[in-house]
ZAVO-170768 format. One record per residue (C-alpha): residue number from 1; x, y, z; residue in one letter. Coordinates in steps of 0.5 Angstrom, whole numbers, plus 2048, in hexadecimal, padded with zeros to 3 digits. Example, Ala and Ser with C-alpha at 12.3 -4.5 7.8 and 13.67 -1.06 7.14 Angstrom:
2
   k  xx  yy  zz r
   1 819 7F7 810 A
   2 81B 7FE 80E S
***
This chain:
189
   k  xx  yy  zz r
   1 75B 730 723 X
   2 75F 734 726 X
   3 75D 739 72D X
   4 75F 740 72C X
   5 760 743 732 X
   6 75D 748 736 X
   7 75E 750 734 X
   8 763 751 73A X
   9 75F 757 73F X
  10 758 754 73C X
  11 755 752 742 X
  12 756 758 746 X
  13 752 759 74E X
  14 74D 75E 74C X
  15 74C 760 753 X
  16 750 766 753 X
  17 74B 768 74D X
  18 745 766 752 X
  19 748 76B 757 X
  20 749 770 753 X
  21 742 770 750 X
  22 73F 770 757 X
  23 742 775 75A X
  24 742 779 753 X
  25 73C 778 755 X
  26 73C 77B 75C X
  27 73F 781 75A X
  28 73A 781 756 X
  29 735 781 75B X
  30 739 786 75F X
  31 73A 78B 75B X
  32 733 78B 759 X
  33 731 78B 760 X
  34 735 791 763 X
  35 733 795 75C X
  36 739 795 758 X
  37 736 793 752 X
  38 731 79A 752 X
  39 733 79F 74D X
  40 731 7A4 753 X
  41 736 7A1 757 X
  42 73C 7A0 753 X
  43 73B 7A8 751 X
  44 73B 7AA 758 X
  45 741 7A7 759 X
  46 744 7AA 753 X
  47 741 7B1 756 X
  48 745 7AF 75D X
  49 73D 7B0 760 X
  50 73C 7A9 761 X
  51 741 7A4 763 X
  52 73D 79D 764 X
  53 743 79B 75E X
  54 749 79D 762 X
  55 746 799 767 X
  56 744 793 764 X
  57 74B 792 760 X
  58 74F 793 767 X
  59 74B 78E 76A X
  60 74D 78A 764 X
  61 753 78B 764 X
  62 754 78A 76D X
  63 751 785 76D X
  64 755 781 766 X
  65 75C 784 769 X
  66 75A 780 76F X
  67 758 77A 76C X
  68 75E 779 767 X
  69 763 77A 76B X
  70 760 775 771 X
  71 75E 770 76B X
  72 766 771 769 X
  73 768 770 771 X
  74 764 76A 772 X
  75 768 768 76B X
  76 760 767 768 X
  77 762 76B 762 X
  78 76A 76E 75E X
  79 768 775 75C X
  80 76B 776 754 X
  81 76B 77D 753 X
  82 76B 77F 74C X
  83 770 784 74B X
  84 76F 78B 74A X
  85 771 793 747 X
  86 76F 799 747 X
  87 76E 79A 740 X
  88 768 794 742 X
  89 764 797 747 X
  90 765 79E 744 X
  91 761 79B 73D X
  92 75D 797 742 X
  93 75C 79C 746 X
  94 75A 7A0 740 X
  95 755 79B 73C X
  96 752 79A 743 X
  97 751 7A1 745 X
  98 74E 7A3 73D X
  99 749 79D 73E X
 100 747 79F 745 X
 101 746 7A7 744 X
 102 742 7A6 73E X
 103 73D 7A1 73F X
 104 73E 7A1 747 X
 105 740 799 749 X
 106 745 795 749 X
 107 746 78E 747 X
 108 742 78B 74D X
 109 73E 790 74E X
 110 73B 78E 747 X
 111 73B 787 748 X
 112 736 789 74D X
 113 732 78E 74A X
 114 731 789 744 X
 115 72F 784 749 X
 116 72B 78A 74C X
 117 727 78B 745 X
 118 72A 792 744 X
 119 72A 792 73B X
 120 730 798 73C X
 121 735 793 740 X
 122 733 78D 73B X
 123 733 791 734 X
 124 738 797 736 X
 125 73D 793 73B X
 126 73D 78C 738 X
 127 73E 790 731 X
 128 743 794 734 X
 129 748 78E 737 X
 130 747 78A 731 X
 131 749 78F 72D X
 132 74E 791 732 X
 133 751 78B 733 X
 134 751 78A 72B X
 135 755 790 72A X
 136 75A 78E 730 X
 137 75B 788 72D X
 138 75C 78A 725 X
 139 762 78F 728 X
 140 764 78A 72E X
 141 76B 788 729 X
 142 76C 78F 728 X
 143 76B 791 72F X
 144 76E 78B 733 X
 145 776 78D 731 X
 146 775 794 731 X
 147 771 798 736 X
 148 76E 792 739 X
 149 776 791 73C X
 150 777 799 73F X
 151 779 799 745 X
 152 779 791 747 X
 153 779 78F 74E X
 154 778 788 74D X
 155 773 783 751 X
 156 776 786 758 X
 157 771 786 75E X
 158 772 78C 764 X
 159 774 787 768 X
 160 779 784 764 X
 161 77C 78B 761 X
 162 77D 78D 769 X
 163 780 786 76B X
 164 77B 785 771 X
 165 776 780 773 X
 166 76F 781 76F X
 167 76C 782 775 X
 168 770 789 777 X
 169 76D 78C 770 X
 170 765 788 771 X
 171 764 78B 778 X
 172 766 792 778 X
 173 762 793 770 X
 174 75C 78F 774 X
 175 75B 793 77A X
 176 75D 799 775 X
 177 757 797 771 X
 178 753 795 777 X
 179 754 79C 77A X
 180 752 7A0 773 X
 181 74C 79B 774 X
 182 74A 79D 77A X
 183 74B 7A5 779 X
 184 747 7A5 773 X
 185 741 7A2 776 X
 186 742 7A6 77C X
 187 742 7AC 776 X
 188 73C 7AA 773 X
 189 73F 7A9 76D X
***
């Protein structure tokens, strides 16, 4: 009897999967925590009266920044950018804004309102990115040579575009976000 060998990839480490799903699930807890997944919430920040989302997103943002690029510098991870364009972020950028301004969350914020047991968040969100992504995908071949391609930039970083160490881009947006952190707070917004 002859033995097949196995499918070349079948056996993968799984951890990076255990990862993500704890700290998807973190996140989760954090967003629900700090507020963002109340419907109450997302509209104050949409009004520019309540700023609890600003604030999440660039303290998310902070301290992500850091961490990558320290795990890049201890050579614990190798960043891989996708590539980018403008005719990408303005169709995302749409989807994403149609989406948010209609039924007041976003991706996350409705994984955790549906965590949370809101019913508009699970019949209205989920409905809304399963029909979203399936629309997405039916005209992706069309998409991908034409608009999706305007304004190529490629899979450059900032750091890379100014030709400097990554640490003289990090550092400055760091304590850029960090002082626009701090005078929020001290506004009361």
């Amino acid at each position: 009897m002859q033995t097949k060998e196995p499918i070349k990839g079948l056996k993968r480490d799984k951890s990076p999967l255990i990862w993500g799903l704890i700290f998807g699930i973190l996140f989760g807890f954090l967003l629900q925590k700090g507020g963002a997944t109340k419907y109450d919430v997302i509209i104050g920040q949409l009004l520019l009266i309540d700023f609890t989302v600003l604030k999440i997103m660039l303290s998310a943002v902070l301290t992500g920044m850091i961490g990558i690029y320290l795990m890049k510098t201890l050579g614990w991870v190798k960043l891989s950018p996708k590539s980018g364009s403008m005719g990408i972020n303005i169709i995302g950028g749409l989807i994403f804004g149609v989406g948010f301004s209609v039924l007041g969350y976003c991706p996350g914020t409705i994984a955790g309102a549906i965590g949370n047991g809101y019913l508009d968040a699970l019949v209205g969100g989920l409905a809304g990115i399963l029909i979203g992504t399936g629309i997405f995908a039916a005209l992706y071949p069309r998409l991908k040579s034409g608009i999706l391609k305007k304004g190529d930039f490629g899979n450059m970083t900032l750091p890379q575009l100014f030709n400097v160490n990554d640490w003289v881009v990090v550092v400055p947006v760091a304590g850029l976000i960090f002082l626009l952190l701090i005078w929020l707070e001290l506004a009361g917004l």
